[in-house]
C-alpha positions in Angstrom: 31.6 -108.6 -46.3 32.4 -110.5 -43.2 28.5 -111.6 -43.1 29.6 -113.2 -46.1 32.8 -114.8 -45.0 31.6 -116.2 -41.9 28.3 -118.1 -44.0 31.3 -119.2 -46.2 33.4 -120.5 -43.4 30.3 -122.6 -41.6 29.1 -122.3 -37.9 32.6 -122.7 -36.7 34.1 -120.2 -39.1 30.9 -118.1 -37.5 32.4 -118.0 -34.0 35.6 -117.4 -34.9 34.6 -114.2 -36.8 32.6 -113.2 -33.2 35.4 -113.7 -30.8 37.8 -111.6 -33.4 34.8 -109.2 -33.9 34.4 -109.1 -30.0 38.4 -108.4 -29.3 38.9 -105.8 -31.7 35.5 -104.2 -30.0 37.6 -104.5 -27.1 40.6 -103.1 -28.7 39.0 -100.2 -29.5 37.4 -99.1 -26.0 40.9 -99.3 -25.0 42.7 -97.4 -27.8 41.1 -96.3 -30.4 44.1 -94.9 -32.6 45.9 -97.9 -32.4 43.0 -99.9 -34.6 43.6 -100.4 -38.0 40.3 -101.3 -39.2 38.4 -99.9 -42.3 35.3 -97.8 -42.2 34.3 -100.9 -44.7 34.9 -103.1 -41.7 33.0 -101.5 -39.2 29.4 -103.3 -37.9 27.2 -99.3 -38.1 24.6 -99.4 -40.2 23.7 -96.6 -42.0 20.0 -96.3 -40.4 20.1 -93.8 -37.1 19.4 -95.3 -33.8 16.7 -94.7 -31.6 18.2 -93.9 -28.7 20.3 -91.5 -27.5 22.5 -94.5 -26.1 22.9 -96.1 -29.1 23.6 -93.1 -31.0 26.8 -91.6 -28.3 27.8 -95.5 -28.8 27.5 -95.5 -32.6 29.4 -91.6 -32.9 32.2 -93.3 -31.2 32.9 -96.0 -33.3 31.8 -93.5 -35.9 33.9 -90.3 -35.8 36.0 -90.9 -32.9 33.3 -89.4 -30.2 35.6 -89.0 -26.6 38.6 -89.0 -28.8 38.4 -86.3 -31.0 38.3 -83.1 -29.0 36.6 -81.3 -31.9 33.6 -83.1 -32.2 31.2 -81.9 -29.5 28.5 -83.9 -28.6 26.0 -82.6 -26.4 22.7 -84.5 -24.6 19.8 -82.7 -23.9 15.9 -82.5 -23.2 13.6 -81.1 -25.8 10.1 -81.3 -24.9 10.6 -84.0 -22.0 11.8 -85.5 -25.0 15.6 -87.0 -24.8 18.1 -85.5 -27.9 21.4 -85.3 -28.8 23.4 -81.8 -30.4 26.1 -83.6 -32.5 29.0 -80.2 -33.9 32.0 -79.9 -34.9 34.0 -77.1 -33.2 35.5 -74.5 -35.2 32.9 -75.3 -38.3 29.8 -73.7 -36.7 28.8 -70.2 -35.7 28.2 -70.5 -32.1 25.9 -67.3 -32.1 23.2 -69.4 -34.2 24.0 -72.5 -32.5 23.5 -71.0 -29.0 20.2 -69.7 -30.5 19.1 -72.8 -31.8 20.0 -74.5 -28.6 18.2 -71.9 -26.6 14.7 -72.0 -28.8 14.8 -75.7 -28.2 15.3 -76.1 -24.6 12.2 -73.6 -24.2 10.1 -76.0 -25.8 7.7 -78.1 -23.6 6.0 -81.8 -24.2 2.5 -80.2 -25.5 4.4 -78.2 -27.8 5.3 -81.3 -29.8 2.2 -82.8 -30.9 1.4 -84.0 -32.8 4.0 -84.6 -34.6 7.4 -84.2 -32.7 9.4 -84.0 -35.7 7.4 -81.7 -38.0 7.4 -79.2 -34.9 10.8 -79.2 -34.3 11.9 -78.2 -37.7 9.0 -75.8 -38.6 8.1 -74.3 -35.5 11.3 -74.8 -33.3 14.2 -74.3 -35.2 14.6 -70.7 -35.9 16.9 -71.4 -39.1 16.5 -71.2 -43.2 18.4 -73.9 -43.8 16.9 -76.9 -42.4 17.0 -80.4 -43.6 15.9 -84.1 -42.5 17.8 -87.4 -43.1 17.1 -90.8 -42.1 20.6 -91.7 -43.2 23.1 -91.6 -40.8 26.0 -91.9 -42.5 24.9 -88.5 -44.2 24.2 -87.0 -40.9 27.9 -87.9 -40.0 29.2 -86.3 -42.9 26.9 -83.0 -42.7 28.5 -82.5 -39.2 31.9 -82.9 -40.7 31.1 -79.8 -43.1 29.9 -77.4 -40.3 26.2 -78.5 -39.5 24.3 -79.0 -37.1 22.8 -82.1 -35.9 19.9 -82.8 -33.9 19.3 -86.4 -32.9 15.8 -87.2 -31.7 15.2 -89.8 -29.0 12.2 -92.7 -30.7 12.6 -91.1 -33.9 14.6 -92.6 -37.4 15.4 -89.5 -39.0 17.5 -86.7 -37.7 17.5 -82.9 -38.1 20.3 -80.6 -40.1 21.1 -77.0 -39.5 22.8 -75.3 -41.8 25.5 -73.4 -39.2 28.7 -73.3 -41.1 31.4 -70.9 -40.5 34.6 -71.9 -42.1 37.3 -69.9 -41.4 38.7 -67.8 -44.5 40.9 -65.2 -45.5 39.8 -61.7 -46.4 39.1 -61.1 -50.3 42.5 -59.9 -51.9 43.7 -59.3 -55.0 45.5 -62.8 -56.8 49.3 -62.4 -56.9 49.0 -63.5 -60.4 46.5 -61.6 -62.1 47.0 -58.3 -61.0 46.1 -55.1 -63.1 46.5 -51.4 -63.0 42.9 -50.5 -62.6 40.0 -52.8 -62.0 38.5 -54.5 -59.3 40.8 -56.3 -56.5 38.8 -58.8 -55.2 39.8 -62.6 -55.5 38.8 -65.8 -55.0 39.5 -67.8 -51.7 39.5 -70.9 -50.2 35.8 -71.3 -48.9 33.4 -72.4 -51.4 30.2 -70.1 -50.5 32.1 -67.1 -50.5 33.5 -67.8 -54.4 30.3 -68.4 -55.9 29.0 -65.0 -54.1 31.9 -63.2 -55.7 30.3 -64.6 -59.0 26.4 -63.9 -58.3 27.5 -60.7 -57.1 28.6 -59.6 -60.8 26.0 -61.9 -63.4 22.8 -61.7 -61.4 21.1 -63.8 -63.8 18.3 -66.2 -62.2 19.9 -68.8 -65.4 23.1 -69.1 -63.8 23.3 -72.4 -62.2 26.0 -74.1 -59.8 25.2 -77.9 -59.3 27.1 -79.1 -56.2 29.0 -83.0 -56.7 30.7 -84.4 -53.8 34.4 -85.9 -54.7 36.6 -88.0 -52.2 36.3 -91.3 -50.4 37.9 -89.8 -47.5 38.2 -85.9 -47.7 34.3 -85.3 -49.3 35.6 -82.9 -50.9 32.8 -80.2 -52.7 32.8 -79.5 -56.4 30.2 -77.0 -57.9 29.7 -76.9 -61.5 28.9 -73.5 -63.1 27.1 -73.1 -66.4 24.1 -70.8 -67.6 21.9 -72.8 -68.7 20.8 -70.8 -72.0 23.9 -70.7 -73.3 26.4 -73.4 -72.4 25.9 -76.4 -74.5 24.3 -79.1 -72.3 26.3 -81.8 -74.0 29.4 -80.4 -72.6 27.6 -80.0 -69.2 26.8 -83.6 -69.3 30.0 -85.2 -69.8 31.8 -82.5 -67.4 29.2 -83.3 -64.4 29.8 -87.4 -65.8 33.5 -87.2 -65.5 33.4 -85.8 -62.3 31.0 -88.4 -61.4 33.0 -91.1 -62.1 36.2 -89.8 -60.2 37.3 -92.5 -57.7 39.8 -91.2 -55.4 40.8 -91.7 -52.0 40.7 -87.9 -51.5 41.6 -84.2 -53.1 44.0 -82.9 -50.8 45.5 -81.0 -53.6 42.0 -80.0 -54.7 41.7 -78.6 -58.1 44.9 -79.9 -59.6 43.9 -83.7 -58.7 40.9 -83.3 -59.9 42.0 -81.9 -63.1 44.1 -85.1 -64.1 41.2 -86.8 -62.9 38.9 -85.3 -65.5 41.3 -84.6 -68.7 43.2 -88.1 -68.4 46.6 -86.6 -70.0 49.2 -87.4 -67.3 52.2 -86.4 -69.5 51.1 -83.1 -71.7 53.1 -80.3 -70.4 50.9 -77.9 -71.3 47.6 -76.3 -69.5 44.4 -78.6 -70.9 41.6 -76.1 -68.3 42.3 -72.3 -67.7 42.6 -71.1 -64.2 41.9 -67.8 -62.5 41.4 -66.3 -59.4 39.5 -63.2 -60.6 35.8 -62.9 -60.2 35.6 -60.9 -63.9 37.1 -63.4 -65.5 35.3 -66.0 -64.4 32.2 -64.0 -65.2 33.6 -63.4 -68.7 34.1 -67.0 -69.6 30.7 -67.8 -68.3 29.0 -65.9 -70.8 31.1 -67.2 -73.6 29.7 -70.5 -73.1 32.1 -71.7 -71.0 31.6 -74.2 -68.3 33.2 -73.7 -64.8 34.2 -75.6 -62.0 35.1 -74.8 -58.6 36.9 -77.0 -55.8 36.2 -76.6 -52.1 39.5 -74.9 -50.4 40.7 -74.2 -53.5 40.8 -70.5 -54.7 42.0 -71.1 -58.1 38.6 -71.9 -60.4 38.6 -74.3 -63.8 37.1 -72.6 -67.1 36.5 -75.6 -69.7 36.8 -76.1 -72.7 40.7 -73.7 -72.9 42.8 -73.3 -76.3 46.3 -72.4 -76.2 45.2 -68.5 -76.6 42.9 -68.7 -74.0 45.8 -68.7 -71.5 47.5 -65.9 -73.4 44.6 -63.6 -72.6 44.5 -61.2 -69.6 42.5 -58.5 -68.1 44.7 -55.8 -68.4 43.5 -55.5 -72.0 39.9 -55.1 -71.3 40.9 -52.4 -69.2 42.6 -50.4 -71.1 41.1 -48.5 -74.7 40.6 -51.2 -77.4 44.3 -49.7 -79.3 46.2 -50.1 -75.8 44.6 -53.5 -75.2 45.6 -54.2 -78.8 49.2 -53.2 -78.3 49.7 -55.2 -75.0 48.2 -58.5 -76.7 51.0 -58.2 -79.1 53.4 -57.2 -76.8 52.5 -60.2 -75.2 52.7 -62.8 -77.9 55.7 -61.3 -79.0 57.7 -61.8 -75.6 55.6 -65.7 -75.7 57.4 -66.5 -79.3 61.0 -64.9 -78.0 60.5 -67.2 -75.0 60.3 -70.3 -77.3 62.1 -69.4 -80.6 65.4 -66.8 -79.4 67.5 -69.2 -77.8 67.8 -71.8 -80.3 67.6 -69.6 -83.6 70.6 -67.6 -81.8 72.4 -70.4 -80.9 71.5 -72.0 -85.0 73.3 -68.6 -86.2 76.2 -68.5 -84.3 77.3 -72.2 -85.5 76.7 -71.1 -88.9 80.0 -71.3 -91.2 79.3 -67.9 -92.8 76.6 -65.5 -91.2 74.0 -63.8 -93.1 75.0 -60.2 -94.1 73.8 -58.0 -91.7 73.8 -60.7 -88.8 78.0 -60.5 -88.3 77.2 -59.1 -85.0 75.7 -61.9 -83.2 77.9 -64.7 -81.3 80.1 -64.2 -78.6 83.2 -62.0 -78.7 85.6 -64.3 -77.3 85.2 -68.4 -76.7 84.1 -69.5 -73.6 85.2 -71.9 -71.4 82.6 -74.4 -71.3 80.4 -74.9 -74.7 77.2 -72.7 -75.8 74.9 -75.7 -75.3 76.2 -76.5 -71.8 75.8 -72.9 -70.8 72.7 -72.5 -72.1 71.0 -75.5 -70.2 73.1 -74.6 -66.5 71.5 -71.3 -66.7 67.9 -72.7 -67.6 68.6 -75.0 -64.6 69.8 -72.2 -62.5 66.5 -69.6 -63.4 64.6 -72.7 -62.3 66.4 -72.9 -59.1 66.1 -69.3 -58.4 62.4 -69.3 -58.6 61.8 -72.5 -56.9 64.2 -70.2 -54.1 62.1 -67.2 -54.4 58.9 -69.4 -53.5 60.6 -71.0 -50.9 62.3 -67.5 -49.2 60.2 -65.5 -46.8 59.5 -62.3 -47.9 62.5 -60.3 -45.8 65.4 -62.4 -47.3 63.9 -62.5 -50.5 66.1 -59.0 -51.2 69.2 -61.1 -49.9 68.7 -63.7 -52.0 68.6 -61.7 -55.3 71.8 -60.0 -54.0 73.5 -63.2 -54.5 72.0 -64.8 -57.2 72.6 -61.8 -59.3 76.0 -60.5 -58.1 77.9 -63.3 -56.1 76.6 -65.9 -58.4 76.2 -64.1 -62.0 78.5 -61.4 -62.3 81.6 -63.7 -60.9 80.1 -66.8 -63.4 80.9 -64.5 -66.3 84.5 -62.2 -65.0 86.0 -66.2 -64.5 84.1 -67.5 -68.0 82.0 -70.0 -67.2 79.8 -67.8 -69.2 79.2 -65.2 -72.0 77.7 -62.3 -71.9 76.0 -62.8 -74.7 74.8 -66.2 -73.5 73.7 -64.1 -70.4 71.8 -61.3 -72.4 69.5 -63.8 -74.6 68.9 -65.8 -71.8 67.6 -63.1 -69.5 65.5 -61.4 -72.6 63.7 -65.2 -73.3 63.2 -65.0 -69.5 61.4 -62.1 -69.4 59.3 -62.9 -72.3 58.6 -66.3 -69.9 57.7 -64.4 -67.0 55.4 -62.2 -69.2 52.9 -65.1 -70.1 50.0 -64.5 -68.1 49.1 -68.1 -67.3 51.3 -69.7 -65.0 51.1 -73.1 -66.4 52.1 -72.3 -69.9 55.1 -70.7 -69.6 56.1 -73.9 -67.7 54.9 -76.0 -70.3 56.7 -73.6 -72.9 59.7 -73.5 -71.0 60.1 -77.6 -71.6 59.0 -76.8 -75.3 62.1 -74.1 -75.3 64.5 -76.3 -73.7 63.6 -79.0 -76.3 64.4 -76.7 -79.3 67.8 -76.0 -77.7 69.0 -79.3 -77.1 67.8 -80.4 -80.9 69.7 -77.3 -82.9 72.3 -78.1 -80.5 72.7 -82.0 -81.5 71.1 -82.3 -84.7 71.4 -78.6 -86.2 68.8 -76.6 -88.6 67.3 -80.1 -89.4 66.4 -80.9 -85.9 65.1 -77.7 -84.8 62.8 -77.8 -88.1 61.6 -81.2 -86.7 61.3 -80.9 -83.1 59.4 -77.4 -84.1 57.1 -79.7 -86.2 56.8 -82.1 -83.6 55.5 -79.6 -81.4 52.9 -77.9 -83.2 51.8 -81.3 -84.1 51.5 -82.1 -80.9 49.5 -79.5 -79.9 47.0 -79.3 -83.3 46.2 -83.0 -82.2 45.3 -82.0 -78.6 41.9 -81.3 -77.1 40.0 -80.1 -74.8 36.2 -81.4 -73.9 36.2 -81.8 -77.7 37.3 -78.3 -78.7 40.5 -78.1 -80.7 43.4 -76.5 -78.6 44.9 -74.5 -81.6 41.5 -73.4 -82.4 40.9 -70.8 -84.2 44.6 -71.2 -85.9 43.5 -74.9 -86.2 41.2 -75.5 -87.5 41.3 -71.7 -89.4 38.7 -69.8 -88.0 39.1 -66.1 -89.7 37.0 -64.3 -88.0 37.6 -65.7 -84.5 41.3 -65.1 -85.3 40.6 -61.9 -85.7 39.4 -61.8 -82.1 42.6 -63.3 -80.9 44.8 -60.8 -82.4 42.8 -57.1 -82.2 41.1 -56.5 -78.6 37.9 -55.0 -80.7 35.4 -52.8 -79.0 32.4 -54.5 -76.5 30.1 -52.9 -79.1 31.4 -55.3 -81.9 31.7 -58.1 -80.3 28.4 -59.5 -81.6 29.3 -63.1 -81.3 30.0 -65.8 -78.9 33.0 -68.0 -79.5 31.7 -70.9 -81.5 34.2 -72.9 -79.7 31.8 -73.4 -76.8 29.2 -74.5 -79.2 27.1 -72.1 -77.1 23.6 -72.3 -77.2 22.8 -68.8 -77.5 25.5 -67.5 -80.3 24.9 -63.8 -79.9 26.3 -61.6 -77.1 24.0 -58.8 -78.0 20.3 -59.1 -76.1 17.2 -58.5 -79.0 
């Protein structure tokens, strides 16, 4: 680009452009965080040096070499032969890079003909993972992920050792997915470690991970799960296209980012992919057809395509007898639909002129203070506030902190009436049916939902809870995700996958694949 502007500008425009060039070179050698130039801006060509001058010269201008006290850069003799050993500390495994290091400076000039580079990485380098680049810029970045590199004096290309050792967390069971009995392993942040977890249980030579690279800045890693005999390869396609075509500066968030990035619905409230930290799950999905995506430092993987039931599944059921599993799905959508529908139907019946005959019990004994409606959204403000608290206490106050949310704050809100008991009772049962949803993400989006109903029986009556109820089934019958109907297999009516959705049936019935995936293979049963 300024090659460009200075032909533009003429000779004198020309010199200009090399005295500025020249002072900010200057400006640089002299403090290199106070520069404010672009990588964009910068005169390195992507083609590697030939000597190990130029290289140590290019690095710094590069990735900060002298500055940075990570990046260790290391000159050394190989064959009589000058090199350079360009790591990143804190990435690498210093046992294999001390044996690489030691196999190399062992090597003598007659051991490196003819061909000094073919010897180095066949005979020299005592490693699986090898690699050779004649891109610098991708030798940059491969030290920036935990490799190796092995400059070569007189030689374009340069030589990568696989020598990552990120540092992780042990393998725990997810916070949010726990079950009674069953495995209680998890994912974690390091990429290579959550795809293990997955080999480890489908050891099918079909199961593929294709690794993308997202990020102007971070480089972040994205693998892309699928096996390939049963996951529709149109749905492959346009998954590994969108990520493709993700332009971001980074994904410091990691999968979330990337999730808006690739379903383009900034404002639904609900879940449009299914997350899980569980290995078995994972596994599960995969061989309904599903299509998975994990996000480097992310321990939270994405299952596409997800329908609204797919997040009201959990694998407590599967590991319990098919009539347990049964009972706790029901349990389960019942305490989903008392989440959504309690409040506002109890708050239509008490504002009815004369109540139904049997339902005389319901409303508060005695007026309160401040109206129904108002009460009802302070204490859906004040839950959220409590568990935006509870996230935010460390773990030994966390005691204290109920203390006083329940008894300084609730039971003195309701002996003064600011509140009703009764207010307090339904809203503590729709919270529990809340808290009971198994995905994270729609009980948030049903809590909005929820609050919605209130506020429209509460200003417009029995006619606007009817429409805003409309409204939002609407809403969700018109959403999609990766082409698959998120209602599906309510909408459109799909009898015997709804059958699916409401019994837990044995493993031995299950016979077919979801037809949701459009899998390729429809069968679950082998011939």
């Amino acid at each position: 680009m300024a090659d460009d502007k200075a032909s533009d500008s003429g000779r004198s425009g020309s010199s200009d452009r090399r005295l500025i060039d020249e002072a900010n070179r200057k400006a640089l050698e002299r403090d290199p965080v106070s520069t404010t130039r672009r990588e964009s801006e910068w005169k390195q060509t992507s083609d590697i040096p030939k000597s190990v001058a130029e290289i140590r010269k290019a690095l710094q201008e590069k990735m900060g070499l002298d500055v940075s006290f990570d990046v260790i850069y290391r000159e050394m003799t190989v064959g009589g032969r000058d090199a350079a050993v360009l790591v990143l500390n804190g990435f690498v495994n210093d046992v294999t890079v001390a044996t690489v290091l030691h196999r190399l400076s062992l090597a003598r000039e007659e051991d490196l003909r003819p061909s000094v580079l073919q010897t180095v990485v066949r005979e020299l380098i005592p490693h699986a993972q090898v690699e050779v680049t004649s891109d610098f810029d991708e030798a940059v970045d491969a030290a920036l992920v935990g490799q190796l590199v092995l400059f070569l004096g007189h030689e374009e290309k340069a030589v990568l050792v696989d020598t990552r050792k990120y540092p992780a967390r042990s393998v725990d069971e997810p916070d949010l997915e726990r079950v009674v009995r069953g495995s209680r392993d998890g994912f974690v942040e390091t990429l290579l470690t959550n795809v293990t977890l997955v080999r480890r249980r489908l050891r099918d030579p079909r199961l593929t991970f294709e690794v993308m690279r997202v990020g102007e800045r971070t480089k972040t890693h994205i693998a892309v799960g699928y096996i390939r005999d049963i996951a529709d390869p149109d749905l492959v396609r346009a998954i590994k296209r969108r990520i493709a075509e993700v332009k971001v500066d980074g994904l410091p968030v990691a999968e979330k980012q990337l999730e808006e990035s690739l379903i383009r619905q900034s404002w639904n409230p609900f879940p449009n992919v299914r997350y899980s930290e569980r290995p078995d799950v994972v596994c599960a999905h995969l061989l309904e057809g599903h299509v998975i995506v994990f996000v480097d430092t992310s321990p939270s993987v994405m299952m596409l395509p997800s329908t609204y039931f797919h997040h009201l599944q959990h694998a407590e059921e599967y590991r319990q007898s098919p009539f347990v599993g049964t009972y706790l799905r029901w349990v389960r959508y019942f305490g989903v639909l008392v989440s959504l529908f309690l409040l506002p139907l109890w708050f239509l019946v008490v504002h009815m002129p004369v109540k139904p005959e049997g339902l005389e019990f319901l409303g508060p004994a005695k007026p309160g203070k401040v109206p129904l409606l108002l009460q009802f959204v302070l204490i859906e403000l004040g839950i959220d506030l409590m568990r935006m608290a509870a996230v935010h206490t460390p773990s030994p106050l966390t005691t204290a902190m109920g203390l006083v949310a329940a008894i300084l704050i609730g039971e003195i809100a309701v002996k003064t009436g600011l509140f009703n008991n009764e207010v307090i009772l339904m809203m503590s049962v729709a919270a529990v049916g809340m808290f009971a949803t198994p995905s994270y993400e729609l009980s948030l989006g049903n809590r909005i939902v929820r609050l919605s109903l209130l506020l429209a029986a509460g200003f417009f009556g029995a006619c606007g809870f009817g429409v805003a109820a409309a409204v939002w089934l609407t809403f969700l019958a018109t959403r999609r995700s990766y082409g698959s109907p998120y209602l599906w297999p309510f909408i459109p009516f799909n009898f015997r996958a709804l059958v699916d959705v409401l019994l837990r049936r044995p493993v031995r019935l299950q016979g077919d694949r979801p037809s949701v995936t459009r899998p390729v293979d429809p069968s679950r049963q082998p011939s």
